[in-house]
C-alpha positions as CSV (number, residue, x, y, z in Angstrom):
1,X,-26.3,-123.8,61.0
2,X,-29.5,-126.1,61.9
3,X,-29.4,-129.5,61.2
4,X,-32.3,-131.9,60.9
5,X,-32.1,-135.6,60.3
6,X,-35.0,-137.9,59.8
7,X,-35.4,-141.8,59.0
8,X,-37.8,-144.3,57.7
9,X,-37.8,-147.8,56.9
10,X,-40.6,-148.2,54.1
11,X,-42.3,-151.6,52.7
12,X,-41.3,-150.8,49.1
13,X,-38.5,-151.5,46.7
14,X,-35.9,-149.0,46.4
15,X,-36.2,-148.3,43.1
16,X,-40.0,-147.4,44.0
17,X,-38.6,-145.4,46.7
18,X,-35.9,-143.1,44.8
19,X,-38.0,-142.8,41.4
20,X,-41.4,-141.1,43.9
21,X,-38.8,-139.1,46.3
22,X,-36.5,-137.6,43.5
23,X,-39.9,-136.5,41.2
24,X,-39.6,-133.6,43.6
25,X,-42.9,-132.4,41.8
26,X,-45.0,-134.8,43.6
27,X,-43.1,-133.5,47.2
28,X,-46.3,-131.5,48.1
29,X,-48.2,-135.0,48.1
30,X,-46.4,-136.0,51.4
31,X,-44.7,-132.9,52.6
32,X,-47.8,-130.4,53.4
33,X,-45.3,-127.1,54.2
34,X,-44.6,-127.2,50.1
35,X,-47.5,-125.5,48.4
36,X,-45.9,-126.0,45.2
37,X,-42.9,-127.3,43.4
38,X,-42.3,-127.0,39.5
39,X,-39.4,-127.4,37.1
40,X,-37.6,-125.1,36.0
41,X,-35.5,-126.6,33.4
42,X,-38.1,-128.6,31.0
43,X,-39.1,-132.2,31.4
44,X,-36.0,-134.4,30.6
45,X,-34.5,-136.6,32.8
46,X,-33.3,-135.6,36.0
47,X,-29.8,-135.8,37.3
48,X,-27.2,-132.9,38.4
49,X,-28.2,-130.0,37.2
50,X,-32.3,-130.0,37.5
51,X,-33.4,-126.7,38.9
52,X,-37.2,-126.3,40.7
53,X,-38.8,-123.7,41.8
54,X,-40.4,-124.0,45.1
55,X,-42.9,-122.0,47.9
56,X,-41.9,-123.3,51.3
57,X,-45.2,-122.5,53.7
58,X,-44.2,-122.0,58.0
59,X,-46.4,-119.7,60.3
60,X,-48.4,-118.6,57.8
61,X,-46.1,-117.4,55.6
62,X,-44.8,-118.1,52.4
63,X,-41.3,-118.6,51.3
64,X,-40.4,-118.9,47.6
65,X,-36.8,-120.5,46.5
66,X,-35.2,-122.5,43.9
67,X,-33.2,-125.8,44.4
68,X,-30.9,-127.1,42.0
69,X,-29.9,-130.8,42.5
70,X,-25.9,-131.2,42.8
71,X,-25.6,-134.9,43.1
72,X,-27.7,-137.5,41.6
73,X,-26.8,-141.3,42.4
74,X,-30.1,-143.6,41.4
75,X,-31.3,-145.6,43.9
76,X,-28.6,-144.4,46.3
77,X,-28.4,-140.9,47.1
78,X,-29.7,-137.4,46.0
79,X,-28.6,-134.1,47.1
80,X,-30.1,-130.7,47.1
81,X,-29.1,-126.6,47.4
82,X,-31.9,-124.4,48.1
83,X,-31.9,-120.8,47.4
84,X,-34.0,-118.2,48.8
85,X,-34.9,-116.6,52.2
86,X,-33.2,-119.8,53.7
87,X,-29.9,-121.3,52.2
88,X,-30.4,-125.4,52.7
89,X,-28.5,-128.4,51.8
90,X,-30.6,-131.4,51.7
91,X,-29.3,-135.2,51.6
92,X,-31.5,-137.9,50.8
93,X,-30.1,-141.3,51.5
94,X,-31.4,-144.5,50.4
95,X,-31.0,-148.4,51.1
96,X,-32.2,-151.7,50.0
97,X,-32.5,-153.7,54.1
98,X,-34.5,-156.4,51.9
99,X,-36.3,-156.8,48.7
100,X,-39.1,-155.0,49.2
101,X,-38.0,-152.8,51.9
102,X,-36.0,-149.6,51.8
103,X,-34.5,-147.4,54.6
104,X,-34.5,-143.7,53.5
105,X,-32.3,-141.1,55.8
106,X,-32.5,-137.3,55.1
107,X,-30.1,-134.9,56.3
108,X,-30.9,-131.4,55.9
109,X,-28.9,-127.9,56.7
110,X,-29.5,-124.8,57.1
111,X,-29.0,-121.3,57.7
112,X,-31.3,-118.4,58.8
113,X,-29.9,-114.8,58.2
114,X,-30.2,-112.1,60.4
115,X,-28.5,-112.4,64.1
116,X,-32.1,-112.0,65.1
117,X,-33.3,-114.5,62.7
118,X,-30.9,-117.2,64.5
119,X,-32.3,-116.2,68.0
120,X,-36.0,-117.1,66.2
121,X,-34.5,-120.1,65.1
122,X,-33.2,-121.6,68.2
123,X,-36.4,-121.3,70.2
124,X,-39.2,-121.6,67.4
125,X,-38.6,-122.5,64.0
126,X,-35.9,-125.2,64.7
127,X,-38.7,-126.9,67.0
128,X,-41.5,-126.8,64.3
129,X,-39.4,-127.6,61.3
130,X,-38.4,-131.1,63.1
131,X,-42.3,-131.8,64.0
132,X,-42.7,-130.2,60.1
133,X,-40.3,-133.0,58.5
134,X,-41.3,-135.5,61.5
135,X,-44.7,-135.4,59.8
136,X,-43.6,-135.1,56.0
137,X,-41.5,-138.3,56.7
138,X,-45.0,-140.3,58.0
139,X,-46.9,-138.8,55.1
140,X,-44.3,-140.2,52.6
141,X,-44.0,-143.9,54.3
142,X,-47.7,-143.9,54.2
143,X,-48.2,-142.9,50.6
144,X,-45.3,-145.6,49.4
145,X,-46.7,-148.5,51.7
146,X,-50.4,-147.4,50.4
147,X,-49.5,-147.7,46.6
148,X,-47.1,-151.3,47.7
149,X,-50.5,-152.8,49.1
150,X,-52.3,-151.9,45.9
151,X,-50.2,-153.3,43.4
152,X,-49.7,-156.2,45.8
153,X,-53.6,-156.6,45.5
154,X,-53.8,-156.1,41.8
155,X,-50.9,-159.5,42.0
156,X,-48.0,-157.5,41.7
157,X,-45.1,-159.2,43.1
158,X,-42.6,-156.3,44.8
């Protein structure tokens, strides 16, 4: 099993935070390896249970899944279990460290199958899918912190 874990500390209010990163529709906007993520289960509200559909893009290749969402605490935490050519858990933490400022952690596993497919792993994929999330992560603080300045600017107080 591969693990990746990432961190950010981003100049918006949690609930800012949690509401943009659990709308996994909008992921593509600040993670560039997802092409395209759509739900599967209608638009009500999400919580456990809300199923997406996803296409995963690495070397060139594409890699369609679904993800169902197996816990759901607002503001706090969200989980994830992705289905496909790769099995992943993914673990999004959040936390208020002041009003207008929130710490998000991810934590994601996951397995590649095949004996051969673990060999891979270890000395490519691993490698770029920690530069991959390294990247997704900067994306994400940047979008938040952009759209914190502009409502800032319009007189918004965060």
């Amino acid at each position: 099993m591969s693990h990746l874990v990432l961190s950010r500390e981003i100049f918006c209010p949690i609930e800012s935070v949690f509401a943009y990163v659990s709308d996994l529709t909008r992921a593509p906007e600040w993670w560039p390896n997802l092409s395209e993520v759509r739900r599967l289960d209608g638009d009500g509200p999400i919580g456990v249970g809300t199923r997406y559909g996803f296409t995963y893009n690495m070397f060139g290749r594409h890699f369609p899944g679904e993800a169902t969402l197996t816990e759901f605490v607002p503001n706090e935490r969200g989980v994830l279990e992705a289905d496909g050519q790769i099995h992943a858990v993914i673990r999004n933490d959040y936390r208020a460290t002041a009003k207008s400022r929130t710490r998000v952690t991810v934590i994601i596993e996951y397995d590649v199958p095949t004996v051969l497919g673990k060999v891979v792993n270890a000395l490519i994929v691993e490698r770029r899918n920690a530069a991959d999330a390294d990247h997704a992560f900067d994306q994400l603080k940047d979008v938040l912190e952009h759209e914190a300045i502009a409502r800032i600017d319009e007189g918004v107080v965060l």
